[in-house]
Each structure stands twice: as C-alpha cells, then as structure tokens.
VMD Tcl script that builds the backbone (N, CA, C; Angstrom):
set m [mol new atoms 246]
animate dup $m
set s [atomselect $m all]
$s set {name element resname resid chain x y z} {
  {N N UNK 1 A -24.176 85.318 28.676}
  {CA C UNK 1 A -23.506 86.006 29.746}
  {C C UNK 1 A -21.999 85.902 29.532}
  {N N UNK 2 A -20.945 86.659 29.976}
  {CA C UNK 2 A -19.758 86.884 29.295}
  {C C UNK 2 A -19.143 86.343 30.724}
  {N N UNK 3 A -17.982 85.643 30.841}
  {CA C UNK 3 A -17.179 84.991 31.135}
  {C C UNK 3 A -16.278 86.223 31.817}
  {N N UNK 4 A -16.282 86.874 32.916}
  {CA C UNK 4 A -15.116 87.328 33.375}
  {C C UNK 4 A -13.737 86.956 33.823}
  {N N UNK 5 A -12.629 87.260 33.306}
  {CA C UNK 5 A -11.329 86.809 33.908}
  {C C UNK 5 A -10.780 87.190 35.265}
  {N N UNK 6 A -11.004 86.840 36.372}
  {CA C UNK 6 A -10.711 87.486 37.871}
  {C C UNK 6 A -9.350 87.341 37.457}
  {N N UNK 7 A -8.385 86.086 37.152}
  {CA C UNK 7 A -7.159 86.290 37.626}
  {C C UNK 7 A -6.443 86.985 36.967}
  {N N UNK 8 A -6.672 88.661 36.492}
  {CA C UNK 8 A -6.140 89.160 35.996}
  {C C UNK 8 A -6.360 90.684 37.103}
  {N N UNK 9 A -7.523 90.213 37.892}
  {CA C UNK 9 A -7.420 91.394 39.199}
  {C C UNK 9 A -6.770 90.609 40.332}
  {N N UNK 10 A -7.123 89.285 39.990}
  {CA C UNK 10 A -6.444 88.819 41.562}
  {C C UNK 10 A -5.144 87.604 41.384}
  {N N UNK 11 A -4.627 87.877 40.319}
  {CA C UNK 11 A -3.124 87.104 40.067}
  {C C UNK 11 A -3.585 85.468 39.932}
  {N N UNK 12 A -4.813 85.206 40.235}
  {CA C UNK 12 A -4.853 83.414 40.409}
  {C C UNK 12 A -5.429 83.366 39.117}
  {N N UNK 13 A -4.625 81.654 39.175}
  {CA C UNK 13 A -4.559 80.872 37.721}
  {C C UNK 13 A -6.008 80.741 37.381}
  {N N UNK 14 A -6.343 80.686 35.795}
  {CA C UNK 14 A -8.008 80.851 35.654}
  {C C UNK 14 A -8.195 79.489 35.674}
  {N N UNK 15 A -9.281 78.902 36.083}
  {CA C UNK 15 A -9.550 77.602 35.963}
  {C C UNK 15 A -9.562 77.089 34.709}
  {N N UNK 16 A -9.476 75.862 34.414}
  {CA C UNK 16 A -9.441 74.725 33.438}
  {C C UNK 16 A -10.465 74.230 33.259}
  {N N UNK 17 A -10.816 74.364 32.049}
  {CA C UNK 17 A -11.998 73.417 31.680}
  {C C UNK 17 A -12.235 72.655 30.573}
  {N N UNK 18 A -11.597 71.530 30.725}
  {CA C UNK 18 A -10.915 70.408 29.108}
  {C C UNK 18 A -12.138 70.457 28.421}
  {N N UNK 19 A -13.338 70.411 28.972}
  {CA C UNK 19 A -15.043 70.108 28.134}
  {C C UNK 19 A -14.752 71.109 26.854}
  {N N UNK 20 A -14.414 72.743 27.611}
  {CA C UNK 20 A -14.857 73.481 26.517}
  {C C UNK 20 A -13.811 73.419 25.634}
  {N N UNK 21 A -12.471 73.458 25.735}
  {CA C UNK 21 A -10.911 73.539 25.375}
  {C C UNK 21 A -11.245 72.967 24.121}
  {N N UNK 22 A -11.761 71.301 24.472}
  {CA C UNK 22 A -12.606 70.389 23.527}
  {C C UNK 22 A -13.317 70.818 22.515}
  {N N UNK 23 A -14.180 71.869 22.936}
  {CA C UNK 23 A -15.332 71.813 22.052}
  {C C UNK 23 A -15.045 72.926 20.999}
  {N N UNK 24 A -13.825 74.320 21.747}
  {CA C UNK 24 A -13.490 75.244 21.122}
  {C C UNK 24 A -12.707 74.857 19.534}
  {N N UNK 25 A -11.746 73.912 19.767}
  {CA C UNK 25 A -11.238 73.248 18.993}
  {C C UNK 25 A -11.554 72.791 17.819}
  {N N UNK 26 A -12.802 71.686 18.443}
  {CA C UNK 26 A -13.808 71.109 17.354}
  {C C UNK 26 A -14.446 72.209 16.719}
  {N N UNK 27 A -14.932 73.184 17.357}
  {CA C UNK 27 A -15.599 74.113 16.135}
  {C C UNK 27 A -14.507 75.161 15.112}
  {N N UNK 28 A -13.226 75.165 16.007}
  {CA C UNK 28 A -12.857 76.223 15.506}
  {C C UNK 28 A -11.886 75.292 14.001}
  {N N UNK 29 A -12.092 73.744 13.912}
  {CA C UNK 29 A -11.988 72.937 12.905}
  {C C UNK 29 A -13.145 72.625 12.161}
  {N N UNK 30 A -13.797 72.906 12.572}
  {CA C UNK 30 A -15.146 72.848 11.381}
  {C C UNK 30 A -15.866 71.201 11.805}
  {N N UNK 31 A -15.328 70.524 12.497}
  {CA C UNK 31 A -16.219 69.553 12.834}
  {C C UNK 31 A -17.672 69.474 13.588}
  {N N UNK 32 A -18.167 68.542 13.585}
  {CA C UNK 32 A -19.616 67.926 13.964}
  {C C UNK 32 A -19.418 66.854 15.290}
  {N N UNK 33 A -20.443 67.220 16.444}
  {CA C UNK 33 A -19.781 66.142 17.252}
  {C C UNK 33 A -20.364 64.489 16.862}
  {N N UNK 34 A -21.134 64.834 15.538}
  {CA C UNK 34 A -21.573 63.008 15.250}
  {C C UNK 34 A -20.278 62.854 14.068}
  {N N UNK 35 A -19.617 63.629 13.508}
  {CA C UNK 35 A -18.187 63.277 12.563}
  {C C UNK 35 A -16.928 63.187 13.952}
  {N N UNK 36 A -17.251 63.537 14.807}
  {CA C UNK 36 A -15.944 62.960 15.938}
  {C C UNK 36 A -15.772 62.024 16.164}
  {N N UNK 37 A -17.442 61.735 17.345}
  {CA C UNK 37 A -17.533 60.617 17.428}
  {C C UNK 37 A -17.221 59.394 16.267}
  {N N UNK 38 A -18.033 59.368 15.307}
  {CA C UNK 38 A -17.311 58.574 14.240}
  {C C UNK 38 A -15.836 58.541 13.878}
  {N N UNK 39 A -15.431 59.642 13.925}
  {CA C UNK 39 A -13.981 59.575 13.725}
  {C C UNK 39 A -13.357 58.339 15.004}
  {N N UNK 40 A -13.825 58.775 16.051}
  {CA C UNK 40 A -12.915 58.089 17.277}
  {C C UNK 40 A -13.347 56.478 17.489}
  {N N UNK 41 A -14.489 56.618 16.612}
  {CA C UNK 41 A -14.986 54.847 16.699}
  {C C UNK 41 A -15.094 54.441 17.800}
  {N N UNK 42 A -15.291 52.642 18.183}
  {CA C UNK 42 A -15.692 52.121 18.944}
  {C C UNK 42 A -16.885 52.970 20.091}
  {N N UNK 43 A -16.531 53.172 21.573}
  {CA C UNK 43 A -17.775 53.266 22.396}
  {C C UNK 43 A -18.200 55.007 22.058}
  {N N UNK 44 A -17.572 55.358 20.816}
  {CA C UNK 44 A -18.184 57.156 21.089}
  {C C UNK 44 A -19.046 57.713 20.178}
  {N N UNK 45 A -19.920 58.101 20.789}
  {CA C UNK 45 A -21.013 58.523 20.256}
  {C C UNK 45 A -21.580 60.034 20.335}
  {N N UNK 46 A -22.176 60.782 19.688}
  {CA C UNK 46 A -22.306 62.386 20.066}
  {C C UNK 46 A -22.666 62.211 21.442}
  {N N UNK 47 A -23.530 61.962 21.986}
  {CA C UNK 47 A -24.127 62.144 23.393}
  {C C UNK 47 A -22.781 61.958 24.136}
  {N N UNK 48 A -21.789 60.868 23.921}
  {CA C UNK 48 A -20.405 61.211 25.122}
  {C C UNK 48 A -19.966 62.157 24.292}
  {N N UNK 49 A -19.760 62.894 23.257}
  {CA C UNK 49 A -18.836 64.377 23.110}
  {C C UNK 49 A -19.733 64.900 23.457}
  {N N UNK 50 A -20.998 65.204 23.534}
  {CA C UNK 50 A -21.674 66.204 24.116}
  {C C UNK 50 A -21.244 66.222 25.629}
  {N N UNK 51 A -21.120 65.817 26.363}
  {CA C UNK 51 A -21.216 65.175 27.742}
  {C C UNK 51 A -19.672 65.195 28.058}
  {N N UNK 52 A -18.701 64.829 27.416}
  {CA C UNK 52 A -17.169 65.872 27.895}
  {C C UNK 52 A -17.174 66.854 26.968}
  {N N UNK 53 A -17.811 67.373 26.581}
  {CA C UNK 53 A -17.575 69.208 26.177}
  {C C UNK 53 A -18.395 70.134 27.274}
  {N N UNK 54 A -19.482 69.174 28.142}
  {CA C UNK 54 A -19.797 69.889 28.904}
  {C C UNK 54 A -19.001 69.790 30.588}
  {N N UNK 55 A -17.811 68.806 30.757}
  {CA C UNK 55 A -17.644 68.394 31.952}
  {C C UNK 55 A -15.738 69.285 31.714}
  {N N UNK 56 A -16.187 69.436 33.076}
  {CA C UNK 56 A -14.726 70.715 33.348}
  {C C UNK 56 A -13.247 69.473 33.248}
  {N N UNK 57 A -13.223 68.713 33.788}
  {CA C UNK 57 A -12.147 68.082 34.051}
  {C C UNK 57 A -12.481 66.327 33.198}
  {N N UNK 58 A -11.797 66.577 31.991}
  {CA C UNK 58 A -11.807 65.192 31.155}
  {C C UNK 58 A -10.502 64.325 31.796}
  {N N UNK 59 A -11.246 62.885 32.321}
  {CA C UNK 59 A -10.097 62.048 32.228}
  {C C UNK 59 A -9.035 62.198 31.215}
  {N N UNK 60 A -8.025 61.817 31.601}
  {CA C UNK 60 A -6.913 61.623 30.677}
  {C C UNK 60 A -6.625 61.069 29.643}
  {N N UNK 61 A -7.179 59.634 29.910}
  {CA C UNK 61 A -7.393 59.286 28.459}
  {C C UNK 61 A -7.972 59.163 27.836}
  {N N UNK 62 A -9.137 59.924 28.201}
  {CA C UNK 62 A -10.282 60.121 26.952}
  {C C UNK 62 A -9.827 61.466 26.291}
  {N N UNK 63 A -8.650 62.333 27.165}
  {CA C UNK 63 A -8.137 63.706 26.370}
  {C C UNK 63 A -7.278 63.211 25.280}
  {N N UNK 64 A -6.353 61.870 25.795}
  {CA C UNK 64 A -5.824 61.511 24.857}
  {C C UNK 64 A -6.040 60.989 23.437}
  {N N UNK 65 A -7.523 60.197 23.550}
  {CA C UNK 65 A -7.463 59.589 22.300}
  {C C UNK 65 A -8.296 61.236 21.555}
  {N N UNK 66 A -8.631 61.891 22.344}
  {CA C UNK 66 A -9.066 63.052 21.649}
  {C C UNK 66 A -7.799 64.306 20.886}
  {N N UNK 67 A -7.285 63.988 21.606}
  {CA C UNK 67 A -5.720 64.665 21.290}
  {C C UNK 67 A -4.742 64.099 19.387}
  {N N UNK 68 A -5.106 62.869 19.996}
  {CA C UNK 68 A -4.898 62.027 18.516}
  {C C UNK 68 A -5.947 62.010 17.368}
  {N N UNK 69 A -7.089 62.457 17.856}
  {CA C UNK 69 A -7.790 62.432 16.806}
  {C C UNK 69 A -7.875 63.788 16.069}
  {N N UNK 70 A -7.509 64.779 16.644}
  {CA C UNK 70 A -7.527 66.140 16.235}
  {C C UNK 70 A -5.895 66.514 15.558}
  {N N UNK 71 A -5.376 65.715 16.181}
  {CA C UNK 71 A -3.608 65.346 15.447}
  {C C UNK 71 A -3.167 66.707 16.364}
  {N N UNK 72 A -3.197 67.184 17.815}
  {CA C UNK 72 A -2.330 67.913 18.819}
  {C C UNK 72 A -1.963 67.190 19.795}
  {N N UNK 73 A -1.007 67.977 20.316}
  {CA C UNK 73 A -0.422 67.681 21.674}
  {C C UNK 73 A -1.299 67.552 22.552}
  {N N UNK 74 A -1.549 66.743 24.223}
  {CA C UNK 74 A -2.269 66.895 24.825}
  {C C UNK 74 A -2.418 68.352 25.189}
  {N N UNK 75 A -1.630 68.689 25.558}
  {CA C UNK 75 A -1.295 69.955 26.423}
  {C C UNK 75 A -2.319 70.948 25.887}
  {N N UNK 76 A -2.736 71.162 24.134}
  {CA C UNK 76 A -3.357 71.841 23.660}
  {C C UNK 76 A -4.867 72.164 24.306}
  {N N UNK 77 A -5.302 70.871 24.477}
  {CA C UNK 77 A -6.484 70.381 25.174}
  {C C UNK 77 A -6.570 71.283 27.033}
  {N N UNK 78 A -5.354 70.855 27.026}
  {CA C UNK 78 A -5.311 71.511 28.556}
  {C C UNK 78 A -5.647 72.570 29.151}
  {N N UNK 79 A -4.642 73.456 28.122}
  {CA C UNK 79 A -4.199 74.780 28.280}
  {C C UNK 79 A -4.919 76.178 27.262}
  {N N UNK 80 A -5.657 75.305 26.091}
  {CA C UNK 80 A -6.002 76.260 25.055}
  {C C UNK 80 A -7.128 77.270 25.541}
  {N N UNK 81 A -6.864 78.678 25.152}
  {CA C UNK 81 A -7.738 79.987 25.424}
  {C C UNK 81 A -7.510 80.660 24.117}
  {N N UNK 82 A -8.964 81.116 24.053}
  {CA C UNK 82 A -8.801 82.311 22.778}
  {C C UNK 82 A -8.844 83.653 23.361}
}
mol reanalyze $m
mol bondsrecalc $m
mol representation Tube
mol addrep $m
C-alpha cells in the first residue's frame, strides 16, 4: 500500500519515523541487520534492529550509537526521506 503525503494538501509537517529512516539507510548501504547488530556489539542483536526499524520514535541514544555506526550526523536519522 503506498504511503500518501497529506502535508503537501494540508501544509502539516509529515510525521517522523526514526524505525524506518533506520532501516532506509541500512538498505540503501547494502547492510544486513545481523552485520549491524554485530557491527554495534555488546547488547545488539537483529531482533533489537528489527524492533527499532519497526518503532516510530527511537530513543536518542540508541539513534546515536546508530548514527556512529553508519559514520552520519544524527540529524540524518531524523530527518531522512527519499
């Protein structure tokens, strides 16, 4: 099902959703969410990248150490649309 943009009929900001921002990223780098997780070590495992790629609003600093592991700005995470 295709994703309509309202705030382009009704001027309001489109919502945010760090899960997918996340996940767009990771694929559009060619990664695996069991090579992330490994990448990010200690408690992460595919099932938590599965699980914030599906959740709209990622704590902060789990955007962060995700931010560092992909080598961007947070903001990228935030704000990114294709």
């Amino acid at each position: 099902m295709e994703k309509t943009d309202f705030s382009k009929k009704t001027g309001a900001k489109p919502l945010i959703h760090h899960g997918e921002n996340i996940k767009r990223l990771r694929l559009l780098l060619g990664i695996q969410q069991k090579e992330m997780a490994e990448g990010l070590g200690g408690t992460w495992t595919q099932a938590k990248i599965s699980l914030i790629e599906s959740t709209a609003i990622v704590q902060k600093e789990f955007r962060q150490e995700i931010a560092r592991f992909f080598k961007v700005d947070i903001a990228l995470l935030n704000n990114f649309t294709v």
